[in-house]
C-alpha positions in Angstrom: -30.2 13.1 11.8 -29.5 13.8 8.2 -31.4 13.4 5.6 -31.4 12.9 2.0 -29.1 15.7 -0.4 -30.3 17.1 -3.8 -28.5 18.8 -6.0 -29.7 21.3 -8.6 -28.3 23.8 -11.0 -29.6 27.3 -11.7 -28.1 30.0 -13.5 -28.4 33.2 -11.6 -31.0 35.0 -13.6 -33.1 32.1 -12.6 -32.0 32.3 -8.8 -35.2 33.8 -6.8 -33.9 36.8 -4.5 -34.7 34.2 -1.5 -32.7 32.1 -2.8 -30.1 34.8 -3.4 -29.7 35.7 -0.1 -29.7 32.4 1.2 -26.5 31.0 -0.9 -25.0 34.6 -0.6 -25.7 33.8 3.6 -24.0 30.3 3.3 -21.5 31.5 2.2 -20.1 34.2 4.6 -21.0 32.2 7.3 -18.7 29.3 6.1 -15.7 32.0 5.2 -16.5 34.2 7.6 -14.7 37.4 7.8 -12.6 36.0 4.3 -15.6 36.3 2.6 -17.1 40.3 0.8 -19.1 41.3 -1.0 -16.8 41.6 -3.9 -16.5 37.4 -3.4 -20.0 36.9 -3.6 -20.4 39.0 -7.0 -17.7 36.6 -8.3 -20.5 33.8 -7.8 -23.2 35.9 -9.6 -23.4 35.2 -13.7 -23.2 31.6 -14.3 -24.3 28.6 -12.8 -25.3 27.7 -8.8 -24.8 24.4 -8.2 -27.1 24.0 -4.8 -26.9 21.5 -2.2 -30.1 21.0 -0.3 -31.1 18.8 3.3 -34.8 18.9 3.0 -35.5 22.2 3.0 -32.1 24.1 3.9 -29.6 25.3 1.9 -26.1 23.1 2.8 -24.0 23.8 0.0 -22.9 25.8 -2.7 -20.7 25.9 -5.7 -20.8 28.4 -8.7 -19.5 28.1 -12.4 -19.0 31.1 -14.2 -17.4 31.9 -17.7 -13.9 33.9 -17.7 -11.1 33.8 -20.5 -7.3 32.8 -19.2 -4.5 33.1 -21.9 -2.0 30.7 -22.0 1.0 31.0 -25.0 -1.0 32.8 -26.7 -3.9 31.1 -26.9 -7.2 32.5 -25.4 -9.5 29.9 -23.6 -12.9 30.0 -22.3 -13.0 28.8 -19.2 -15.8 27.5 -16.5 -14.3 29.1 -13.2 -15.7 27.6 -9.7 -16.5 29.9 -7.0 -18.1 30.1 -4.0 -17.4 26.1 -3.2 -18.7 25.7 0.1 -20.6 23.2 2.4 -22.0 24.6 5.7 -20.0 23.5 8.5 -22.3 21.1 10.1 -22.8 18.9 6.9 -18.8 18.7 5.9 -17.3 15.3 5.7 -20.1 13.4 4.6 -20.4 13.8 1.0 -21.8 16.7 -0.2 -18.9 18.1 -1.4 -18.1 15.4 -3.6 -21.9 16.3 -5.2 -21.3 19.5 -5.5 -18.2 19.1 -7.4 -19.8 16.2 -9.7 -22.3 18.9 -11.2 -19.6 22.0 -11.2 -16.9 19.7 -12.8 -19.7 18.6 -15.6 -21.0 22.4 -16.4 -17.1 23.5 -16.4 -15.8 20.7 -18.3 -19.4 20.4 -20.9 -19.4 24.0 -21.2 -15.6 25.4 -21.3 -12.1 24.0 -22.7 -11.1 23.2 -18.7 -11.8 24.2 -15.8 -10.4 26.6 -13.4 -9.9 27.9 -9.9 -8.4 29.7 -6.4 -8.1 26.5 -3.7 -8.0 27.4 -0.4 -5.3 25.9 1.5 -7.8 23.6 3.0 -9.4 22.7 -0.2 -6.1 21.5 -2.0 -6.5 17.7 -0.7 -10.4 17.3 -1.7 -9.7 18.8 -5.4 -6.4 17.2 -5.8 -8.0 13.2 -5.1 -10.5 14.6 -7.4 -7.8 15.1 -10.3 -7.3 18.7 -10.2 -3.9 19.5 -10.5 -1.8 22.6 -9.7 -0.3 25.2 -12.2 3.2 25.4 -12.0 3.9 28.2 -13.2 3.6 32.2 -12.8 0.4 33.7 -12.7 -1.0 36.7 -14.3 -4.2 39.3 -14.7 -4.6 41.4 -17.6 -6.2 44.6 -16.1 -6.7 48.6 -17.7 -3.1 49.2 -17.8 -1.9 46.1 -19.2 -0.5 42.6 -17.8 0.0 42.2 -13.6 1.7 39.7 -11.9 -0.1 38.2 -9.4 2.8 36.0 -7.5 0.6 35.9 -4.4 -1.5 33.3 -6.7 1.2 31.2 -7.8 0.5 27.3 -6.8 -3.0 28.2 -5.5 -4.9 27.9 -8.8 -5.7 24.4 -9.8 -7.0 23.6 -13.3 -9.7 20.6 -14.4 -8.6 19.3 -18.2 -6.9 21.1 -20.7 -4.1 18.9 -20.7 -3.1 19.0 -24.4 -4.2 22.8 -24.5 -1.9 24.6 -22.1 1.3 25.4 -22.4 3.3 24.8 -19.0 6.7 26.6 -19.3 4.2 30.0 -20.7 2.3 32.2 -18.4 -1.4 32.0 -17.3 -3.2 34.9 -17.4 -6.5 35.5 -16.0 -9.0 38.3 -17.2 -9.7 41.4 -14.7 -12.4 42.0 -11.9 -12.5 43.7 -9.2 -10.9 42.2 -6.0 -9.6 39.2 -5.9 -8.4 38.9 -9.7 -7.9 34.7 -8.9 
């Protein structure tokens, strides 16, 4: 039977290597083959939001810092990563915690919040008030801006209502891999 969940932050300099290797293990073994390596070092900089059963690992979430431009404007942004709860423990919750404490460190930390739904994720962040971008997406890499149209209407945004411009272009900053 379950028992109780509880939630803590750590940045990642703070993350023990056990405890490393035990989010970076959730986490490919709820994406499976979707998941790399490049994925995981998306997760690595910021904040782990960790869900725990006792003493197992059941979910994780990660908040780090990346600039989008929008009209102009550069914005500092809390970008969520790595939002995942292991398969056995879905449905009953701990999602919704995980999301409390990512939402706060984005949203205390950064002008709004950002990031790449899965197609199965779009319900849960949508009743949670994320809302879609509308318009064309963007990276700006070494050799200037790149669309990225295979992004469009996957990347959902938390606040920053009166700060984005809708009918202007979001761009995101460059990384390796996945640039969303």
């Amino acid at each position: 039977m379950p028992g109780m969940v509880t939630v803590r932050a750590v940045h990642t300099a703070d993350l023990d290597p056990a405890g490393r290797r035990t989010a970076r293990a959730l986490l490919f073994e709820v994406f499976g083959a979707e998941m790399t390596e490049q994925d995981w070092s998306h997760c690595l900089g910021g904040m782990h939001v960790l869900a725990w059963e006792g003493g197992e690992l059941i979910g994780h979430a990660a908040v780090v810092q990346r600039r989008l431009v929008n009209g102009g404007r550069v914005l500092r942004v809390g970008y969520l990563e790595g939002v995942a709860v292991r398969r056995d423990r879905q449905r009953r919750g701990t999602g919704g915690l995980l999301m409390d404490e990512a939402e706060r460190i984005a949203m205390s930390g950064h002008q709004l919040g950002a990031l790449a739904a899965s197609e199965a994720g779009v319900p849960f962040y949508l009743a949670r008030g994320w809302r879609r971008w509308p318009g064309p997406t963007w990276a700006l890499g070494p050799h200037g801006r790149q669309r990225t149209s295979e992004d469009d209407g996957g990347i959902y945004l938390l606040g920053g209502e009166g700060e984005l411009d809708p009918a202007a272009d979001l761009v995101c900053d460059w990384r390796e891999g996945d640039l969303w």
